[in-house]
C-alpha positions as CSV (number, residue, x, y, z in Angstrom):
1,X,110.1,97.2,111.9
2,X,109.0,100.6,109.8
3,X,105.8,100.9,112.0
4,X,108.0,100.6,115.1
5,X,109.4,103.3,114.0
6,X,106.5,105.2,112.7
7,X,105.3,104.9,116.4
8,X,108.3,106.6,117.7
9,X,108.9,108.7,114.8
10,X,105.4,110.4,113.6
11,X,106.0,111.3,110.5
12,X,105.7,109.8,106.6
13,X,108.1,107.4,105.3
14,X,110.5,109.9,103.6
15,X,110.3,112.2,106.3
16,X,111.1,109.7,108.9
17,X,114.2,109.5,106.4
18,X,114.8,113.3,106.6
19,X,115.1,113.4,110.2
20,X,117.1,110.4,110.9
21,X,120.2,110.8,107.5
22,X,119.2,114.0,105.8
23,X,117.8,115.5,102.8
24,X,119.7,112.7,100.4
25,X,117.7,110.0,102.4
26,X,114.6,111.8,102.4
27,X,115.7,112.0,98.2
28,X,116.5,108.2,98.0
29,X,112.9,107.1,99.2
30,X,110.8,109.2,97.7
31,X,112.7,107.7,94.3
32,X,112.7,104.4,95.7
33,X,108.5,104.9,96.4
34,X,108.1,106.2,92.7
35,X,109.5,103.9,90.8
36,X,108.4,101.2,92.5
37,X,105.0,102.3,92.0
38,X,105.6,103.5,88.4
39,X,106.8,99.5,88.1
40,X,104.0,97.6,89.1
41,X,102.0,99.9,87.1
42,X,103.7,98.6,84.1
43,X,103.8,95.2,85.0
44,X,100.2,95.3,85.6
45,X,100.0,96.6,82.1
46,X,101.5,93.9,80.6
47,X,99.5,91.4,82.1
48,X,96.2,93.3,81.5
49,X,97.1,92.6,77.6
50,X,98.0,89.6,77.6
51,X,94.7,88.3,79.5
52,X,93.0,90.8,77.2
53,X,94.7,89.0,73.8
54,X,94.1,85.7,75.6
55,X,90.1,86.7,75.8
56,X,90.1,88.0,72.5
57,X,91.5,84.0,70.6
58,X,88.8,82.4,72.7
59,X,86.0,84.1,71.7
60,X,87.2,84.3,67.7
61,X,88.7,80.9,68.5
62,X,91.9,82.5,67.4
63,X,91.1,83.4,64.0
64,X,91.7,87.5,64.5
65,X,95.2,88.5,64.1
66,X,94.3,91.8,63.7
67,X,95.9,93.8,66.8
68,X,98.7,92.3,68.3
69,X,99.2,91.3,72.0
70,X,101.1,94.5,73.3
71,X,98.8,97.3,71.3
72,X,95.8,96.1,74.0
73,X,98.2,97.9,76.5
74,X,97.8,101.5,74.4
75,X,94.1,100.7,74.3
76,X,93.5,100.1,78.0
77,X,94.8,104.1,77.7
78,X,91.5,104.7,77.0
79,X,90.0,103.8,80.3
80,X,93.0,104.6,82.2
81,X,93.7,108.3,82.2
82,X,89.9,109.3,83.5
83,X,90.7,107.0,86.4
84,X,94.3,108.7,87.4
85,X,92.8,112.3,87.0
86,X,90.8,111.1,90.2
87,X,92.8,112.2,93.1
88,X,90.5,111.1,96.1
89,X,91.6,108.3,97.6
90,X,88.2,107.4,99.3
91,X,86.8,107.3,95.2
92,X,89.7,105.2,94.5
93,X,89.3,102.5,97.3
94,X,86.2,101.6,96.3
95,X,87.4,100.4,92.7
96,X,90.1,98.8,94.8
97,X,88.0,96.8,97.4
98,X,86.3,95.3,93.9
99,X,89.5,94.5,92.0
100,X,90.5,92.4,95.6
101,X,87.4,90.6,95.1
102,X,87.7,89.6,92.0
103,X,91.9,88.6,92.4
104,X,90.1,86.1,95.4
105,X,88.1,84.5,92.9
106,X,90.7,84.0,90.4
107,X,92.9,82.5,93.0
108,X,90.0,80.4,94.0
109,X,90.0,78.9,91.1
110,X,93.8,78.5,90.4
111,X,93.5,76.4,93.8
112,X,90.7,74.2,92.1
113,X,91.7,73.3,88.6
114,X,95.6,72.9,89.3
115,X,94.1,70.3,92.8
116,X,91.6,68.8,89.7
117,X,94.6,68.6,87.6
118,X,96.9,66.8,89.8
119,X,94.2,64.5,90.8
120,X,93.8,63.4,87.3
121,X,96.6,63.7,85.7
122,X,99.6,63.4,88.6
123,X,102.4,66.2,88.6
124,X,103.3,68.1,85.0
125,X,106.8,67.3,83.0
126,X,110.7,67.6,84.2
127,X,109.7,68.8,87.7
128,X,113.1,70.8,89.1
129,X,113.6,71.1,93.2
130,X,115.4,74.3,92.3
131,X,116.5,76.3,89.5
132,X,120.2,77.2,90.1
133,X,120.7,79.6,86.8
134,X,117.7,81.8,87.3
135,X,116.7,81.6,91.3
136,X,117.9,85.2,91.9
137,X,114.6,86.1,89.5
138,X,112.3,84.7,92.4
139,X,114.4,86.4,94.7
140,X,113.5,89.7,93.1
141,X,109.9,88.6,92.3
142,X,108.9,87.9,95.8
143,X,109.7,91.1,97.4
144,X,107.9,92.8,94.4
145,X,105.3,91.0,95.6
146,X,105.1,92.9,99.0
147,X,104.1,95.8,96.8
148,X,102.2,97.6,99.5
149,X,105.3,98.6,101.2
150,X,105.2,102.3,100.7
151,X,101.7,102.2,102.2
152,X,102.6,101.1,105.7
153,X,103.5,104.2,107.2
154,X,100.2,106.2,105.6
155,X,98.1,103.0,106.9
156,X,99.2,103.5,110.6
157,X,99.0,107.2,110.5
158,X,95.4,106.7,109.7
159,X,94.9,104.0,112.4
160,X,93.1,105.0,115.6
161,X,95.7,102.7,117.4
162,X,98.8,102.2,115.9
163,X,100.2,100.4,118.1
164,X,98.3,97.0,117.0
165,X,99.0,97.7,113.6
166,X,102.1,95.7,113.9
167,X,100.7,92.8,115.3
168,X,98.1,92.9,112.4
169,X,100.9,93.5,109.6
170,X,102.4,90.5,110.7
171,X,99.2,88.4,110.4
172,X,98.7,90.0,106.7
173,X,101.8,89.3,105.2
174,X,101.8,85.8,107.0
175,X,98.7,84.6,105.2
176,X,99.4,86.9,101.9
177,X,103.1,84.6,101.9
178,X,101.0,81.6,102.6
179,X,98.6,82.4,99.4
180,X,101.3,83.1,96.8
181,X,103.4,80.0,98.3
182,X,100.6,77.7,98.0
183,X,99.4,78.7,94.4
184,X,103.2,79.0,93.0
185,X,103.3,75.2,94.6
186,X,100.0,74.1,93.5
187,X,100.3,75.0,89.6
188,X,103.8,74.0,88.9
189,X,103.2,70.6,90.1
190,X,100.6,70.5,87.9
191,X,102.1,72.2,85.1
192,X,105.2,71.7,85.7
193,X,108.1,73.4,82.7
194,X,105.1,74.8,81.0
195,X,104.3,76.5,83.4
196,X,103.6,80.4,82.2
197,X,105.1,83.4,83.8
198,X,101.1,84.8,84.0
199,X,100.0,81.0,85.1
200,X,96.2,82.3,84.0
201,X,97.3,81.4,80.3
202,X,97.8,77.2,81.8
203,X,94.1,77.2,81.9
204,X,92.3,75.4,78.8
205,X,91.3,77.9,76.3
206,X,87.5,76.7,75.9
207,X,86.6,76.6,79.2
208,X,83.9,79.3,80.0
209,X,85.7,79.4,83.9
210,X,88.8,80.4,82.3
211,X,87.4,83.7,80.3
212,X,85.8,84.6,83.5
213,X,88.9,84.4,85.6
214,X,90.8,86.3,82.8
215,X,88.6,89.2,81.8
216,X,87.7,89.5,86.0
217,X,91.5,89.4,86.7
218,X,92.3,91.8,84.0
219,X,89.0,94.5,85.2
220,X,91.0,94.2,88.7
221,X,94.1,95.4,87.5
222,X,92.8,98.3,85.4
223,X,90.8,99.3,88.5
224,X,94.1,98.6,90.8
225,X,96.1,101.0,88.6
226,X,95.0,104.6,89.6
227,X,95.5,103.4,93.2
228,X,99.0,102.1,92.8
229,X,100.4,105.3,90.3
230,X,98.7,107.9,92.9
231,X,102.2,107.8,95.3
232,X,104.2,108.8,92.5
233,X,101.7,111.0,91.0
234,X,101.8,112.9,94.3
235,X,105.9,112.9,94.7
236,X,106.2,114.3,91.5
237,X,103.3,117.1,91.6
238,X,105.4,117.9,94.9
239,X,108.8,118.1,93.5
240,X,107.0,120.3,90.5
241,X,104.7,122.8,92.0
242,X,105.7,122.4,95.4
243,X,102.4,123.9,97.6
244,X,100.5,125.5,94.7
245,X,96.9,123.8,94.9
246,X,94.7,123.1,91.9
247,X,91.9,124.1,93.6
248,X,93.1,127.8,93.7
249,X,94.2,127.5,90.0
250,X,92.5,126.5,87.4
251,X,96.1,126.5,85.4
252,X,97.9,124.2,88.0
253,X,95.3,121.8,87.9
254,X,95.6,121.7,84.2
255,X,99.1,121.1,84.5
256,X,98.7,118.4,87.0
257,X,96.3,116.2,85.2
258,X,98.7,117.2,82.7
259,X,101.3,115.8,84.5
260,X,99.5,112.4,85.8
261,X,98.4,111.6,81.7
262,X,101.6,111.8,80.8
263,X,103.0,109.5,83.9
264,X,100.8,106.7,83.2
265,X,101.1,106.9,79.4
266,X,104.7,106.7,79.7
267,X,104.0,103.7,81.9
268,X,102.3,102.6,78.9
269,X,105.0,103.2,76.6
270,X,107.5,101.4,79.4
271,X,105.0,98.2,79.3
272,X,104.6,98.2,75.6
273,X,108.7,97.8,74.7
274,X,109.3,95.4,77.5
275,X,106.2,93.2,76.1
276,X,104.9,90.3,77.7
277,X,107.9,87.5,77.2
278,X,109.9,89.4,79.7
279,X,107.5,90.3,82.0
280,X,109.0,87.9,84.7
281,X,112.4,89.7,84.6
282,X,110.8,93.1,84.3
283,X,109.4,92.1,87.8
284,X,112.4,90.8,89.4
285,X,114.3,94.3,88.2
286,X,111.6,96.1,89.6
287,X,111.7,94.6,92.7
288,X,115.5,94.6,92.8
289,X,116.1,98.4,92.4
290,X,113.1,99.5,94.2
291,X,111.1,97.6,96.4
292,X,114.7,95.4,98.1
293,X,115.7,99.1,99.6
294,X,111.9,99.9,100.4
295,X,111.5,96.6,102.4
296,X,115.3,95.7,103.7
297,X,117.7,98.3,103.6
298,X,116.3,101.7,104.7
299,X,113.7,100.0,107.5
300,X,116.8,98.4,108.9
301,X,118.6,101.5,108.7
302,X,115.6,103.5,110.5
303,X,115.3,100.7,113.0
304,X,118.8,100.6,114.3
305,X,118.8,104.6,114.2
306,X,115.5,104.9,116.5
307,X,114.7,101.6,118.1
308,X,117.6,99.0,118.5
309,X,118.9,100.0,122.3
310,X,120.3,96.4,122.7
311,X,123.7,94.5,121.1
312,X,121.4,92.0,120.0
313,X,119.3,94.6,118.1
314,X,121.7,96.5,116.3
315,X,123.1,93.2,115.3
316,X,120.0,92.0,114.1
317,X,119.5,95.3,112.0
318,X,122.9,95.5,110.1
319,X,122.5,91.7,109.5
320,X,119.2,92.7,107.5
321,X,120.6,95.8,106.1
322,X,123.6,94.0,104.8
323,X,121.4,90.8,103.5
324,X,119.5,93.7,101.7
325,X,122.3,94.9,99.6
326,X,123.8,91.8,98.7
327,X,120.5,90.6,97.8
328,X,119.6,93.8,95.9
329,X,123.3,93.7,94.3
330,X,122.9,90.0,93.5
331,X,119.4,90.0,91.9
332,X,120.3,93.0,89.7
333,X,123.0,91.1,88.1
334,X,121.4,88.0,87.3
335,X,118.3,89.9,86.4
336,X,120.0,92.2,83.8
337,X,122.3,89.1,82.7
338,X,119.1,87.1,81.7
339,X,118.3,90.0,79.5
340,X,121.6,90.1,78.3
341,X,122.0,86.6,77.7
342,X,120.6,84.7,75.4
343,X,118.9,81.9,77.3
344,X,116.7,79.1,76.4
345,X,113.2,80.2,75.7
346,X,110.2,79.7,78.3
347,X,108.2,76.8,77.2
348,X,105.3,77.6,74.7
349,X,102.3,76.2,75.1
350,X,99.4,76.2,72.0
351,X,96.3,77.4,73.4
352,X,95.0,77.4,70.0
353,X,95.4,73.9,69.1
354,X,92.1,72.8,71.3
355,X,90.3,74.8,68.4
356,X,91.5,72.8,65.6
């Protein structure tokens, strides 16, 4: 639907806003772009230390208490703020292409040892069809999933014909759906209510596989972070200094690397207070504020603007756009009322007790 419109419309995503609604839609995705971006950021923070923490117990076969799990996330700092000084994008896609390759392999594996684990030891404990108090949390997690959204419109601008990139799109998301549907499937039957929000941390604890898939999984998300945090680097140099170039100024390029240390150290700081027990409703807010609007609600708008010309398409558009808001509305409130809440606690699994 957005590339339809890109293909009519040739310009970027907030300036396809601009156009069609004004400066205050222009205003509402270039927010919507950031802080999505700025969000899975800090998500993959969290996840980075807790694979790092879970690394860390196997090799001192959990002996060292010395740093605990959500300090690893101030020392991946370290590595971090080199990579988002880089503001190439053809240095950054290189790291990129890596981190997919090793996400494959974890997955890989996932598929094998949760197939292994069903084949010897049936389905895990108090299997539920469907969770009817916390649902709307999937709701938000699987369209923060589709993370890439704010990268359609620059992919098709880039394309020597865009108008296959729809037909490609579709094929992508199709088999990226099919991927996340099958391994969600695959380990909670095996796992069943242990199941952990990073599933990575079901694996057995001694198993040399396991420290492979962690520390390779973790490497892809440090590498996968300057890539993702470079969008809302970029809208906020904008909104700052406007045209001025660091290359003509030695002063605004201090201030800009300036600028992108302090964005992904207060991602850091974001990651660090919301810690890894609530990582799965961090996600679902994320995707609930930012990414529903990114992937419902304004391409429906942009759609019926530019290319619905039939009853039937119009129709189709403000059915999506108003499934969009409900949604967004809806997964909001059950998101922030899990937080508010006190609910049962996720099921805790001892990792260490294969060591004793």
């Amino acid at each position: 639907m957005l590339v339809k419109v890109r293909l009519v419309i040739r310009e970027s995503f907030q300036d396809i806003g601009l156009i069609l609604f004004g400066k205050y839609m222009r205003l509402a995705v270039l927010v919507s772009v950031a802080l999505s971006q700025i969000g899975f950021c800090c998500a993959y923070l969290i996840f980075i230390s807790q694979n790092i923490d879970a690394v860390v117990q196997t090799f001192t076969r959990c002996t060292f208490h010395g740093i605990q799990e959500r300090y690893y996330i101030l020392i991946t700092l370290v590595i971090l703020i080199p990579l988002v000084l880089i503001r190439r994008m053809s240095i950054l896609s290189l790291p990129s292409m890596v981190a997919n390759l090793f996400i494959i392999f974890g997955i890989v594996y996932l598929w094998y040892f949760s197939i292994h684990s069903l084949a010897d030891n049936g389905v895990g404990p108090n299997i539920a069809l469907f969770n009817k108090d916390d649902f709307a949390l999937f709701i938000g997690t699987a369209v923060f999933s589709f993370e890439g959204i704010g990268l359609v419109v620059p992919i098709t601008e880039s394309m020597a014909e865009p108008e296959k990139f729809p037909r490609v799109l579709a094929l992508t998301i199709t088999v990226v759906a099919l991927i996340f549907m099958s391994v969600g499937a695959l380990c909670y039957s095996a796992f069943g209510s242990n199941v952990q929000t990073i599933v990575i941390l079901n694996l057995p604890i001694k198993d040399g596989w396991t420290v492979t898939v962690e520390l390779l999984y973790s490497l892809a998300m440090i590498l996968s972070i300057p890539l993702m945090l470079s969008p809302a680097s970029k809208i906020l140099e904008h909104g700052i200094f406007g045209t001025q170039s660091g290359g003509q100024s030695a002063k605004i390029k201090m201030q800009k690397n300036m600028l992108r240390t302090v964005l992904i150290c207060v991602c850091a700081v974001v990651s660090f207070v919301v810690g890894g027990p609530n990582l799965d409703k961090f996600v679902s807010f994320v995707g609930s504020v930012a990414c529903m609007p990114l992937c419902f609600i304004f391409p429906a708008m942009f759609h019926y603007k530019t290319c619905a010309k039939t009853l039937k398409a119009k129709v189709l558009d403000i059915i999506l756009g108003v499934i969009g808001i409900i949604a967004m509305i809806f997964t909001l409130y059950i998101t922030i009322r899990s937080w508010v809440v006190a609910a049962a606690p996720d099921a805790d699994i001892d990792r260490c007790a294969a060591f004793a």
